[in-house]
N, C-alpha and C positions, 0 to 999 in steps of 0.2 A: 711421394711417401716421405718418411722423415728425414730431412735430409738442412734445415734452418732453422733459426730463429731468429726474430726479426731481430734486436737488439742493437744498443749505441747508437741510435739516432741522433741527430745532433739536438739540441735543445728544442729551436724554432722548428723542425719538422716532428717532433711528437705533439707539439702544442698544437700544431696546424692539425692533427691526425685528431686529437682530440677533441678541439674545436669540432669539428666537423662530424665526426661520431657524435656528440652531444648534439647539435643540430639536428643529423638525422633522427637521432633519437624523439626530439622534441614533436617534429615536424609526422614522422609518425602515428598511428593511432593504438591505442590498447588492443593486445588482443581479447578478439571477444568470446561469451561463454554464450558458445550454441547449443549448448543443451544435446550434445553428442549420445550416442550411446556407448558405456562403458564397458560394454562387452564384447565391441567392435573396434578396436585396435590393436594396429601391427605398426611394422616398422623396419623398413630395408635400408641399402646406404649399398658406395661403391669405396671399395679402396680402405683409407682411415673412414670412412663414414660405414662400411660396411663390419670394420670392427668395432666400429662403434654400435652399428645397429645390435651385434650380438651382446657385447656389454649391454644393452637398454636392455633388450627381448632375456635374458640370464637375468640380472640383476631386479630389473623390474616385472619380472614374469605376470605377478598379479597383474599391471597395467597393459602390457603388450601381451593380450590373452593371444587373440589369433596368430602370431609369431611373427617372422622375419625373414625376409629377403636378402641376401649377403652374395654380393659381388664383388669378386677380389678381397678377402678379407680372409681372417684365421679366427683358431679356437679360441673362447674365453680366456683370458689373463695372462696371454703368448709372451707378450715381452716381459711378463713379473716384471714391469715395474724399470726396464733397463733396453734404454736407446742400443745400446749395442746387441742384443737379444729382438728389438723392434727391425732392424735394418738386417738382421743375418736371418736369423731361425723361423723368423716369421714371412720375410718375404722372400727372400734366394731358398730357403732352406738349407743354408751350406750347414748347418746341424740342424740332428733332429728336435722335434717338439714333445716336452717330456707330456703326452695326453691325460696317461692316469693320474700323474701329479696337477694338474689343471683338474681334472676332475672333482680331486680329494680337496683342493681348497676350495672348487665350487661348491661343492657340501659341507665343507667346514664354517664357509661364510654364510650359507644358508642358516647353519646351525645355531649362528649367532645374532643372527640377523641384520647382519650387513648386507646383506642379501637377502630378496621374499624367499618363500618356500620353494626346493626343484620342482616339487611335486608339481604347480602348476605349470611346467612345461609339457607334461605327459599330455597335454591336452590343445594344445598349440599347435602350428604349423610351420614347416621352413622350405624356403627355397633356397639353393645354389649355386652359385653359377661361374665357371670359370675357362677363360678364352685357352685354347691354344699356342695361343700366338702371346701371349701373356708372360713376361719377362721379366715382370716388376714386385710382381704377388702370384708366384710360380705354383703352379697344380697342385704339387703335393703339399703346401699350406691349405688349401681349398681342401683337398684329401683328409687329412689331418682334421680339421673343422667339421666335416662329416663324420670321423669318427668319433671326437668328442659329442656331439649331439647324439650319437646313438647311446651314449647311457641313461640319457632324461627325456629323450625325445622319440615316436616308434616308428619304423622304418617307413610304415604303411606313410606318414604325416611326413616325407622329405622328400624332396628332389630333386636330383642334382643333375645341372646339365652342364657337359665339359667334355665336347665333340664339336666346339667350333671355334673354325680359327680365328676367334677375335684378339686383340689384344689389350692394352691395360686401360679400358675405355670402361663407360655406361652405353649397352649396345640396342639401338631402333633398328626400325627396317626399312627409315625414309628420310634419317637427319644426320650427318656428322661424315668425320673422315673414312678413309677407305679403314676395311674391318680388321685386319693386321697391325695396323700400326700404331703405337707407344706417343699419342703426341696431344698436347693443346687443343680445344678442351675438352678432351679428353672422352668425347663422345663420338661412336662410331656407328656406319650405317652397316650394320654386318646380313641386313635383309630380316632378322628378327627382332619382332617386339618383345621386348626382355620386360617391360613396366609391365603389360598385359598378362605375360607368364608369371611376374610374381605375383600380380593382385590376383589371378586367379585362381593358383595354389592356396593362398593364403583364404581368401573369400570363399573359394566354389565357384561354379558355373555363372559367368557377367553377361550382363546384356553388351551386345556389340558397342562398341566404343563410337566418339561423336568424331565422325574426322571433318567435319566442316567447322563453321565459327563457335570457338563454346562459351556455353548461356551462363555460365556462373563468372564468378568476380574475384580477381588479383588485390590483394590487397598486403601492403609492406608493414607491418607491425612492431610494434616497438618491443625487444629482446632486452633493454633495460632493466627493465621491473623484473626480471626472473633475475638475472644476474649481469653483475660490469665487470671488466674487463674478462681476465680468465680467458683469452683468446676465442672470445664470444663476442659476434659483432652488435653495433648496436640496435640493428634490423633485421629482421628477418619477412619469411614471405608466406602466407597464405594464400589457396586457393577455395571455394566456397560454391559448389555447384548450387543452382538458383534453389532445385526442390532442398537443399538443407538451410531455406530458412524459413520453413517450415514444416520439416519432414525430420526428425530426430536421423541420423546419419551417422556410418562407419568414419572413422578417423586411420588415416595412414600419415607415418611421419616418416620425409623424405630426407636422404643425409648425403651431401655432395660428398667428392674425394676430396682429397690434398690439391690445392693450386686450382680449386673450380670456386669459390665461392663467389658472391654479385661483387668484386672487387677485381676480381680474378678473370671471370669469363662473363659478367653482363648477364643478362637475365636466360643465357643456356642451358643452366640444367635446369632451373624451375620452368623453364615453357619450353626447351625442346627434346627432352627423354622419355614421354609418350606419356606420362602419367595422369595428365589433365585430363586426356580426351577419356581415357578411362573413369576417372572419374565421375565427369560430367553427367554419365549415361546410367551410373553405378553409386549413386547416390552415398560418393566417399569424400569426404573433406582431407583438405591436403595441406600439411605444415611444413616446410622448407626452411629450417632455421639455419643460419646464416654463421660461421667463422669470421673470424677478424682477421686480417694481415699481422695484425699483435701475435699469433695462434704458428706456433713452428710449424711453416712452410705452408700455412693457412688447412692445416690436419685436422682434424677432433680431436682429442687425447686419448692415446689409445695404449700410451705406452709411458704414463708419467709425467709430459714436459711441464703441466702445468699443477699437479695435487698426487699425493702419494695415494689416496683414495680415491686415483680416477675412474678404476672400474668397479667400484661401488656406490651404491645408494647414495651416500654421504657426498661423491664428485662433485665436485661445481658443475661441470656441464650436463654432469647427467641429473641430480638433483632441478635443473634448470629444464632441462627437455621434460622431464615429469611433472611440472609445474602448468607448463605449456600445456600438454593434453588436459591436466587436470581443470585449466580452463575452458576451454574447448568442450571439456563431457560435460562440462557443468558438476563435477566432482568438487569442485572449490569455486563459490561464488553466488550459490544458491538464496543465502542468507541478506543479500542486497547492498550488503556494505559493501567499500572498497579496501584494496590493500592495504595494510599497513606499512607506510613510507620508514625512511631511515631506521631499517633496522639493523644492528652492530652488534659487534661483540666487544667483551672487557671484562678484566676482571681473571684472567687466565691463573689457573694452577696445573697440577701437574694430573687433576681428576676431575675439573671445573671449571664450569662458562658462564660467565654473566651473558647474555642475549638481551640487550633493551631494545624497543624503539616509540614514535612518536604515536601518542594517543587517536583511536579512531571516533568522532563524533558517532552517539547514539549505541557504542560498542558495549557490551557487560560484561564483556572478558572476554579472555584471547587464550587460544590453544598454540601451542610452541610445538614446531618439527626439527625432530633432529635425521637428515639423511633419507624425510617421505613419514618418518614414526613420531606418530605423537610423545612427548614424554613429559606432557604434563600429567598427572593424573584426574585434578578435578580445573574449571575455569579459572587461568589465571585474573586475578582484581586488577592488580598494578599494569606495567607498562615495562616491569622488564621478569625477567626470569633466572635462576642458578641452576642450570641442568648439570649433573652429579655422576660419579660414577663413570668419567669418560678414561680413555687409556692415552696413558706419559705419552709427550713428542707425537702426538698424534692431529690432522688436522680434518677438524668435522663440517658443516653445512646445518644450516640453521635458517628455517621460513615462520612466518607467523600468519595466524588469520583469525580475524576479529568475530565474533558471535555478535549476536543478535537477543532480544529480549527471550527469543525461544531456543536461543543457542545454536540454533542454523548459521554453519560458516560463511562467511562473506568470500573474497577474493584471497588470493595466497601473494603473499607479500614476495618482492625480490629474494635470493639466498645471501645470507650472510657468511663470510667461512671466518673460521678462527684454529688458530693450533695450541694445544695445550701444551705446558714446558715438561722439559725435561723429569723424571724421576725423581727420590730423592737419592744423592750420594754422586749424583754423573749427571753428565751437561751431554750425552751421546757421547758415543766413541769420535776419535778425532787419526784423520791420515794424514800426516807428509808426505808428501812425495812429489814429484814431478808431475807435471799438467800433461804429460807423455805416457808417465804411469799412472795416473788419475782413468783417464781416459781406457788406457787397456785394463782396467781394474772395473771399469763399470760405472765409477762415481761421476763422470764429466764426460760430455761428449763435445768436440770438435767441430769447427765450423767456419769456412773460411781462414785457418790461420789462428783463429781465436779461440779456448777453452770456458766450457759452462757446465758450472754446477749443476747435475742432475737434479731432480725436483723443485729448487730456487730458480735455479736457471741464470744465476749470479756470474758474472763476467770474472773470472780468471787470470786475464793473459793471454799470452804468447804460446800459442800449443806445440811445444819442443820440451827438450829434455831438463830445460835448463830456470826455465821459469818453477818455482819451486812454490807451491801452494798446501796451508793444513784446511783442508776439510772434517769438518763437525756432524755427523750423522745425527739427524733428528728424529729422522721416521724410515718408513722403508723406501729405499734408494730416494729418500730425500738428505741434500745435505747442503748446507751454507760456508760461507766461511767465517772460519772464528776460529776458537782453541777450547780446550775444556778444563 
């Protein structure tokens, strides 16, 4: 759980890091549009992937119609935004988690549309699930997380199971360490299939699972084109059972914990957590997408490290996983073009984004997303865009996709992210203080000795009383250093 980030590399080892991500990247193939169906996706995770699964299944409710599976994880928007609220409240519980307040901004963001509608979770599904033996992301967070879901979600549609003593693992019933134990990779044999039990909440009734050789196809996909860096690796992993390539097919998106990704633990959680075999027999297609070692402590963002709109629409990584499926259902791509490559932002004001990028052969205008929503109104002609009306100090997410002569969308281009400046009259509020009082204040969290800027993640210092740093608020619990 959060507990690093990677930072200060020396020169030649980010370059080699880099190197090497763009490589894989290359070497890679597109993910492809199987023509899914879109009324068949869900989405579970363990740990940060299992907060994350809830961020997706809340935020993108329209897309993860049939719900989510959540293991080790808490309610929507637990840490608001603050590493010290991510490491206490959410996973020790040593304070409580304000519920109804999480609620009232999940309706508030609804309301705005930072968020789709709650409404479509009343029709969704969840599962539960938390170890006993569980020390890391302690019961009464899991607690908690069920009762936030009972106000949009109805009793009859959840399940929660938390009668076994597993510990802070993804739990099978025939792979991994003994079922109590807290350790590397972080997968345990505790005698149940927990992949089975969520696809089958989620689904209904499955045909028996393939436990000999299975017939479908692994294949490592390049995670570029949706988004770069953002603590998002440059690959990620599909699985592709043989009837969906030809058989229109359920889509489930799989979400490792903190310190499991193919960097971390090698191809274990995508081929040994029981999901494949389920799949194979159950005619579900499987997306594994993939954290970077760049990503604190190789997490998902579940608590700010990387965008102050990480558990919205607008996030990089979540904007980026939506992109994914949206490929996959054949939601974006239908129109035959391909993406629109280098697209950027510039032009920043304090309500305003320029959005270009590079022309699509054959194209007759391009639709612009801001955060999943269209906000163009009619086909743009050009090749860039001035999306309006955005809010001070704020940082958004922005995809393109090219039309066709009948205006059928092509492929959805990589996210661009961009922050709009300050208001007029103030540059954000600004703190002095100690990187000792930074830290007990929520703005900077600690690491090895060393203090970082919350949201920026900007290097500090010396985390003691004496290193003396002003912090610049930009957005919420984002801040850099500067003066105002």
């Amino acid at each position: 759980m959060p507990a690093m980030r990677w930072n200060n590399w020396k020169g030649f080892a980010a370059a080699a890091v880099i190197t090497a991500a763009a490589q894989a990247a290359t070497a890679a193939v597109p993910l492809p549009a199987l023509g899914a169906n879109p009324a068949e996706v869900s989405v579970s995770g363990l740990s940060a992937g299992g907060f994350m699964a809830v961020q997706l299944h809340v935020a993108y409710s329209a897309t993860f119609k049939r719900g989510a599976g959540v293991v080790a994880g808490g309610p929507y928007y637990c840490a608001e935004g603050s590493v010290v609220n991510a490491t206490g409240r959410c996973m020790t519980h040593s304070t409580s988690i304000p519920v109804s307040t999480l609620v009232s901004t999940t309706n508030s963001w609804a309301a705005s549309g930072a968020i789709d509608p709650v409404s479509n979770l009343s029709n969704s599904k969840v599962y539960l699930f938390s170890g006993t033996s569980d020390n890391t992301v302690k019961q009464p967070v899991m607690d908690d997380l069920k009762t936030y879901y009972q106000s949009f979600v109805p009793a009859a549609n959840t399940v929660y199971k938390n009668n076994l003593g597993a510990g802070h693992a993804m739990v099978t019933d025939d792979y991994g360490g003994a079922c109590s134990t807290t350790a590397a990779p972080y997968i345990n044999n505790c005698g149940f299939d927990l992949a089975g039990e969520i696809l089958t909440q989620l689904y209904g009734p499955l045909n028996p699972r393939n436990n000999g050789a299975l017939g479908g196809t692994f294949t490592e996909f390049n995670q570029s084109e949706f988004v770069t860096g953002h603590g998002v690796a440059a690959t990620g992993w599909l699985y592709v059972p043989q009837a969906c390539t030809t058989t229109s097919c359920r889509v489930h998106l799989v979400l490792h914990g903190c310190k499991q990704n193919y960097t971390d633990v090698s191809d274990q959680y995508v081929k040994k957590t029981g999901y494949n075999r389920w799949a194979d027999t159950n005619n579900i297609i499987l997306i594994y997408p993939q954290t970077s070692t760049a990503a604190t402590n190789s997490c998902w963002d579940w608590w700010g490290y990387d965008s102050a709109n990480y558990a919205k629409k607008s996030g990089p990584q979540m904007a980026a996983m939506k992109a994914m499926i949206d490929r996959v259902t054949g939601s974006a791509g239908g129109g035959g073009l391909p993406a629109p490559t280098g697209v950027g932002t510039s032009g920043a004001t304090s309500s305003s984004m320029v959005i270009g990028w590079a022309g699509v052969s054959g194209a007759s205008g391009y639709n612009v997303y801001r955060g999943g929503s269209k906000v163009n109104a009619s086909p743009v002609a050009g090749t860039s865009y001035t999306d309006t009306g955005l809010a001070a100090s704020t940082t958004y997410s922005w995809t393109v996709a090219a039309l066709n002569a009948s205006n059928v969308e092509g492929a959805m281009s990589a996210a661009a992210t961009g922050a709009t400046t300050a208001g007029p009259g103030g540059g954000g509020t600004c703190y002095t203080a100690s990187n000792y009082a930074h830290t007990m204040a929520g703005r900077a969290y600690a690491l090895w000795g060393l203090t970082y800027a919350n949201g920026s993640g900007q290097s500090m210092g010396l985390w003691n009383i004496y290193a003396m740093t002003t912090l610049k608020q930009t957005g919420t619990n984002y801040y850099v250093i500067g003066t105002c």
